[in-house]
DONU-585980 format. One line per 2 residues: number of its first residue (from 1); their letters; for each residue x, y, z of C-alpha. Coordinates in Angstrom, 1 decimal. Layout:
N
NUM) a) X,Y,Z  ...;
//
This chain:
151
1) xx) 1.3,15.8,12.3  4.7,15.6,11.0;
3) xx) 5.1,12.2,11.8  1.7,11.0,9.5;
5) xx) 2.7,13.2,6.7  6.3,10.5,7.2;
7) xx) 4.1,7.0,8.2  1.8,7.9,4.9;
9) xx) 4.2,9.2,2.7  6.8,5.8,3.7;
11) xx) 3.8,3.7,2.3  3.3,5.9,-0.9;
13) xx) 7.0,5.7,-2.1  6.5,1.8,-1.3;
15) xx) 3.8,2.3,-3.7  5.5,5.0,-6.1;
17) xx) 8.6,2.4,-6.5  6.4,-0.5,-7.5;
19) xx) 4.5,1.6,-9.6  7.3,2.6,-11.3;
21) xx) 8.7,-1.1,-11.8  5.0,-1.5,-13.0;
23) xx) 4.2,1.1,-15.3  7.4,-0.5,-17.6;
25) xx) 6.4,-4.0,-17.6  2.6,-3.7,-18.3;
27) xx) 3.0,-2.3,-21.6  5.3,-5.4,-22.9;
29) xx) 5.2,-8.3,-20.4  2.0,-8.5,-18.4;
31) xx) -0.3,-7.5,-21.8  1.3,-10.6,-23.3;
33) xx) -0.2,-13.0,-20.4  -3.0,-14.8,-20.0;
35) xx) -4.9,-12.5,-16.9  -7.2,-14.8,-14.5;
37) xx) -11.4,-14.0,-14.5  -11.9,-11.2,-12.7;
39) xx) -8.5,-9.6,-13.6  -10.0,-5.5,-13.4;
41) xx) -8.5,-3.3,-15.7  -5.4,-1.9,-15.3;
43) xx) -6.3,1.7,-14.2  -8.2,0.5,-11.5;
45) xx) -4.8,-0.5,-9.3  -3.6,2.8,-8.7;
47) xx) -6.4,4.1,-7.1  -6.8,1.1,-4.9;
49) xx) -3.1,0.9,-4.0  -2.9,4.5,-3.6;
51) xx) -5.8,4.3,-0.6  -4.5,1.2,1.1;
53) xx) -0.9,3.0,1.0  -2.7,6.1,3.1;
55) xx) -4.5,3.7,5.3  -1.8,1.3,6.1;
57) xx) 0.5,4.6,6.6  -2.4,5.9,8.7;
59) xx) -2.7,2.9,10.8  1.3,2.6,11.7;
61) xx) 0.7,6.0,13.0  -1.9,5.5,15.0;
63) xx) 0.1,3.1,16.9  3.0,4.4,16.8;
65) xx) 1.4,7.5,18.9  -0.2,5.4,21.5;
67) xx) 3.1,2.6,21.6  5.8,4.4,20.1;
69) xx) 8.3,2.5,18.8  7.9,-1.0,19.4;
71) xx) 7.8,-4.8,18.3  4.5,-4.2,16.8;
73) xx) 6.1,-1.3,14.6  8.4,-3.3,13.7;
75) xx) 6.3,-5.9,12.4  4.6,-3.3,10.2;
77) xx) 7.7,-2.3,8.5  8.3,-5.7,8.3;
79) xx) 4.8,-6.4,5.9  5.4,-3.1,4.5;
81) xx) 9.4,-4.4,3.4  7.6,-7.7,1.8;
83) xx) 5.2,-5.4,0.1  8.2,-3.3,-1.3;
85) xx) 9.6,-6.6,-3.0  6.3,-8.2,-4.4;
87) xx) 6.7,-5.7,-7.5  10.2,-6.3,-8.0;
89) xx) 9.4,-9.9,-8.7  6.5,-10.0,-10.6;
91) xx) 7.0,-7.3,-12.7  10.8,-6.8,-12.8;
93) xx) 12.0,-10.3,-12.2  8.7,-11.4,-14.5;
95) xx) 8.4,-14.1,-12.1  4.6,-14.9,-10.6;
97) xx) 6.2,-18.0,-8.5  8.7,-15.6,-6.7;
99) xx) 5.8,-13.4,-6.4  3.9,-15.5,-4.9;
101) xx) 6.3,-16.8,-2.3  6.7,-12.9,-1.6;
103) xx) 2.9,-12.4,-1.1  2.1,-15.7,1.3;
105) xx) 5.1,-14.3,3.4  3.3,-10.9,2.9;
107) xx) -0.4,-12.5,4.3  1.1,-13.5,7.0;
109) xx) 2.7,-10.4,8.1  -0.1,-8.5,7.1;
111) xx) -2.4,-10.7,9.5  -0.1,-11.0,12.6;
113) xx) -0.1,-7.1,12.4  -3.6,-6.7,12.3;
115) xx) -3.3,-8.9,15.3  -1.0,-7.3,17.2;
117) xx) -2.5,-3.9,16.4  -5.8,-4.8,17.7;
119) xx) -5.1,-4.3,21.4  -3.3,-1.3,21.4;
121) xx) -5.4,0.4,18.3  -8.4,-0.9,17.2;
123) xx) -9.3,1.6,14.4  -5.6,0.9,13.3;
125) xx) -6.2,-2.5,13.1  -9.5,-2.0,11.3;
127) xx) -7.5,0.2,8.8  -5.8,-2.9,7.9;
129) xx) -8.2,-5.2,7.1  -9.1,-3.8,3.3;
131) xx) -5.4,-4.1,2.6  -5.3,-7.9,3.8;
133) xx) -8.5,-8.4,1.6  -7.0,-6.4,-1.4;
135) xx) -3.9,-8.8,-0.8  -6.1,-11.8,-1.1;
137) xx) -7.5,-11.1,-4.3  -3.7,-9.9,-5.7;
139) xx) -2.7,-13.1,-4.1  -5.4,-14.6,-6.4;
141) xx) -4.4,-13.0,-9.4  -0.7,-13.6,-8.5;
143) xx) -1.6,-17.5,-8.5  -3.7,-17.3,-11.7;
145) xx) -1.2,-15.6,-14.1  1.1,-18.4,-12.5;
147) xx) -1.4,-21.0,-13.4  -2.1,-20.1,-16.7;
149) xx) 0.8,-18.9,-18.1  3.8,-20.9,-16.7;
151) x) 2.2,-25.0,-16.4;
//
């Protein structure tokens, strides 16, 4: 039990860190851009992060118990490192483009995870999938507050 209380809490200080890089820059830099359609309002991604966080933490630990540590571990700390840096550049750096770059690398890892939990955990893998989706719409978003605030 130990060990989900670490996997979770891991992917809520990834969150808590981003939120914090966040919670400075949407009061003076992201209120002065142009936001996409269907931008949601900003007290809506929290929540959201805050349950992907517990289910991608959730998922590393459920394969972690059945593989221990493994390749396929690895490759979740690896999506989880890109998600630690996608903050840091959009909000911090104010750059969407670096953002961006940060979240395709992101969808990939996010993806070949899903895939290489899928054999050894499917629930684990299925606890993914609404955090690759979430990432397609910030990916979205990301794109559009590039589009139509920096061409």
């Amino acid at each position: 039990m130990l060990a989900l209380v670490g996997f979770v809490g891991l992917c809520l200080l990834v969150g808590a860190v981003g939120g914090t890089m966040t919670a400075h820059s949407v009061p003076r830099w992201y209120a002065t851009l142009i936001a996409p359609p269907g931008t949601p309002p900003k007290w809506v991604f929290a929540p959201v992060w805050s349950a992907i966080y517990v289910t991608v933490g959730v998922a590393g630990w459920l394969v972690w118990r059945r593989n221990g540590t493994s390749r396929v571990l690895r490759l979740w700390g690896w999506q989880l490192a890109a998600n630690a840096l996608w903050a840091p550049a959009f909000f911090g750096a104010h750059s969407p483009a670096l953002a961006l770059a940060i979240m395709a690398v992101m969808l990939i890892l996010i993806g070949a995870t899903i895939r290489a939990f899928r054999p050894i955990h499917r629930t684990a893998a299925m606890l993914m999938v609404p955090y690759l989706t979430w990432c397609l719409y910030a990916a979205y978003l990301n794109m559009g507050f590039l589009l139509l605030n920096y061409t």
